[in-house]
C-alpha positions in Angstrom: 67.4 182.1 -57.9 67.6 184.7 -55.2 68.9 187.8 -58.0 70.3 188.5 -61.0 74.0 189.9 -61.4 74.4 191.9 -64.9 77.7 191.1 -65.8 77.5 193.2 -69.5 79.5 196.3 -69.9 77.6 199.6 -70.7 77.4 200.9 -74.4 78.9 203.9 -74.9 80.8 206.1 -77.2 84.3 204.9 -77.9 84.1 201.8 -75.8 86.7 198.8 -76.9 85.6 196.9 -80.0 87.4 193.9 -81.6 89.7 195.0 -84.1 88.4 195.8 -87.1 84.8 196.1 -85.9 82.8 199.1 -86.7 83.2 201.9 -83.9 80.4 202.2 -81.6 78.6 205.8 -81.5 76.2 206.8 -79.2 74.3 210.5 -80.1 70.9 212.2 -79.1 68.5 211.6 -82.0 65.0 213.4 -80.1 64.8 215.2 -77.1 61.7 215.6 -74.8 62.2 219.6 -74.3 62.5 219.6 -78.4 60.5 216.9 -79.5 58.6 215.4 -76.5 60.8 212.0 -76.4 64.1 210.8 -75.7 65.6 208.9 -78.4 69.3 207.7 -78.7 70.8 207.3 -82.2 73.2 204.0 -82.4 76.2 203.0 -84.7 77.4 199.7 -83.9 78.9 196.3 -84.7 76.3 193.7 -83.5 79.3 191.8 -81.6 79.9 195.1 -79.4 80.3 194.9 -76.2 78.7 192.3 -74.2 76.7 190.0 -76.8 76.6 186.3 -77.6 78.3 184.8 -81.1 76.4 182.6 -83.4 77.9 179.8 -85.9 76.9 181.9 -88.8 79.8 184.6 -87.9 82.6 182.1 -89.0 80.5 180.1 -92.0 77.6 181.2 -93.4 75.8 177.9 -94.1 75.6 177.8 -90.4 73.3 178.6 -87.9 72.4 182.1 -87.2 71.5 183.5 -83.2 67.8 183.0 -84.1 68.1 179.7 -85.1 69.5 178.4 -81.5 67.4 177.2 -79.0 67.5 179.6 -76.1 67.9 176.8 -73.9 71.5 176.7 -74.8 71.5 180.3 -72.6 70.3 178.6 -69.6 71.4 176.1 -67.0 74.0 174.7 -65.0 77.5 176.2 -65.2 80.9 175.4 -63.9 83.4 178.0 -63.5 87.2 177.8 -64.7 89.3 180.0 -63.0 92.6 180.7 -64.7 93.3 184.1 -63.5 96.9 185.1 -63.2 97.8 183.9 -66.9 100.1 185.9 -68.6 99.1 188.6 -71.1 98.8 186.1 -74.8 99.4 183.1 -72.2 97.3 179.9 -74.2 94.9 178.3 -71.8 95.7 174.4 -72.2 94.0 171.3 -70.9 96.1 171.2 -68.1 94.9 175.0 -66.7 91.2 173.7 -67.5 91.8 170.3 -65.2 89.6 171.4 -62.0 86.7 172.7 -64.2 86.9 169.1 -66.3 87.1 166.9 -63.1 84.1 168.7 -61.6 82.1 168.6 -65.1 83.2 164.6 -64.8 81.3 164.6 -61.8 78.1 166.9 -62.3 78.2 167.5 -66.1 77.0 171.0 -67.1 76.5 172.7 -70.6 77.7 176.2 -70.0 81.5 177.1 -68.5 82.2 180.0 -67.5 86.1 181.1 -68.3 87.5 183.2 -65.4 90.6 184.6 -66.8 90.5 188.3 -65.0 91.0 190.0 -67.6 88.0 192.1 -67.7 89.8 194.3 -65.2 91.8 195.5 -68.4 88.6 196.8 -70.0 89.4 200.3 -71.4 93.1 200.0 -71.8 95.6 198.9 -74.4 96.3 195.9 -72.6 93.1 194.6 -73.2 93.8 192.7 -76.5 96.2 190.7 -75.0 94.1 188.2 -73.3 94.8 184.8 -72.7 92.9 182.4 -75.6 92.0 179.2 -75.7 93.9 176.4 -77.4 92.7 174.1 -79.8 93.4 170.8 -77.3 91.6 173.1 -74.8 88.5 173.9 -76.5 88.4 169.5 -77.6 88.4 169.0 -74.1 85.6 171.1 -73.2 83.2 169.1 -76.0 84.6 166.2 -75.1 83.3 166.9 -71.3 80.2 167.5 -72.8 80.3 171.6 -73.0 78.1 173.6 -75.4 78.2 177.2 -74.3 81.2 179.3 -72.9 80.9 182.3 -71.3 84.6 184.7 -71.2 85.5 188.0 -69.4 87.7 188.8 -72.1 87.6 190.0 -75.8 87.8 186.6 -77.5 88.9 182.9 -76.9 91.5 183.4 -79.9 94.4 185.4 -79.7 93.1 188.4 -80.6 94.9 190.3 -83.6 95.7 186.8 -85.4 95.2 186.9 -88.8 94.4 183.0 -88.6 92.2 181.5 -86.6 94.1 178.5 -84.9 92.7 175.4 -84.1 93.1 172.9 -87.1 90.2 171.9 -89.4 88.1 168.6 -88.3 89.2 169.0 -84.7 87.6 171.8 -82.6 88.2 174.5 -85.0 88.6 178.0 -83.6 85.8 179.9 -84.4 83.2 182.6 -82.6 80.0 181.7 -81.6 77.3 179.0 -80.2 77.6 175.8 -82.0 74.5 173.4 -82.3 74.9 169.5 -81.8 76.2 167.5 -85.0 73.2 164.9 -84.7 70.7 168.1 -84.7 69.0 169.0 -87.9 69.6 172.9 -88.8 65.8 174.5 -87.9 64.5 176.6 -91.0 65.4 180.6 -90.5 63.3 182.7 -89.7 63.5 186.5 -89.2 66.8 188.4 -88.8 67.4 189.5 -85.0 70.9 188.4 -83.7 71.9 191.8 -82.4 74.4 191.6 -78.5 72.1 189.7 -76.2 74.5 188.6 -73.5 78.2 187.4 -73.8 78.5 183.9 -74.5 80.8 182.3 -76.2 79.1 178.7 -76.8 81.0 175.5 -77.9 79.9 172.6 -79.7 81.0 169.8 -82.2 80.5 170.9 -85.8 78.4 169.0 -88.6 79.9 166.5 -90.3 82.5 165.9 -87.2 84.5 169.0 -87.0 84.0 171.1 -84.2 84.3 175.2 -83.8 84.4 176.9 -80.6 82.7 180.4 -79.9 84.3 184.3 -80.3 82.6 187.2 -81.0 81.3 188.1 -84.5 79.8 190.9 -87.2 76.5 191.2 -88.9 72.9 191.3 -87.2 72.3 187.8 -88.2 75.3 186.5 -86.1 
């Protein structure tokens, strides 16, 4: 890898949150001239800004973020580009079709979901993303995808009181999903604060599925 390109949006004071999500504040707790450090005071959701989503966020006898391996943060991507969607457009099978052919040819874990809307960060118009559908997010486990990364505030609709995708299928949800076949490691220590945004997909125990979104709580 020749370098690094931060893709995360800076945490400030006032910056967009999903709805519903605590308010992020950012003050001076210590300064050096007073007290011989700098020190920042934060109030935040842990889903602010750019972070990644673990099962636990949607069903708390899943895994939390320090239960998944961090190989499932790593490796080869494929990039579906569905800019030019309308605003609330749903992202089928059909939009998804170049990134599944070329995953049917060098399969990957991690897709990265290109709808453009991140040039709406800061406005109104933010919220009204294009989301993934339920047939869309079953493809994307069927093609062997674990982790999805968005430029946008969720894969659902956001401001839907429901999450959409039907139970036993790929249900909508947000957050990295571990492999049905994979026994559920024993916790360990809280820690699942914004690390990076990904919004990982994978099938669900027991043969349901959930998909990836972002999430509340620092154990999500």
């Amino acid at each position: 890898m020749d370098s690094w390109i931060d893709l995360s949006v800076p945490v400030v004071t006032g910056m967009p949150v999903y709805p519903g999500d605590p308010r992020v504040e950012v003050t001076r707790a210590l300064k050096v001239a007073e007290d011989g450090v700098n020190v920042l005071r934060l109030h935040m959701g842990s889903q602010s800004g750019t972070h990644v989503d673990a099962p636990y966020h949607v069903d708390e006898a899943w895994p939390t973020l320090d239960d998944l391996p961090l190989e499932r943060f790593a490796g080869a991507a494929v990039v579906a580009d569905v800019r030019g969607l309308a605003a609330r457009e749903p992202i089928t099978p059909d939009h998804l079709a170049p990134a599944l052919g070329l995953l049917g040819r060098r399969p990957a874990g991690i897709l990265l979901l290109a709808t453009g809307w991140s040039a709406h960060w800061g406005t109104d118009h933010y919220a009204a993303h294009p989301w993934l559908t339920p047939e869309a997010a079953r493809a994307l486990v069927t093609a062997g995808v674990r982790t999805v990364a968005v430029d946008a505030l969720s894969v659902d609709p956001t401001g839907g009181a429901e999450l959409l995708s039907p139970p036993g299928a790929v249900r909508r949800g947000r957050g990295h999903r571990r492999e049905p076949d994979r026994p559920r490691p024993p916790r360990r220590g809280a820690g699942g604060g914004p690390v990076g945004r990904g919004l990982p997909v994978s099938p669900a125990p027991g043969g349901g599925g959930r998909r990836a979104d972002p999430g509340h709580g620092p154990r999500r």
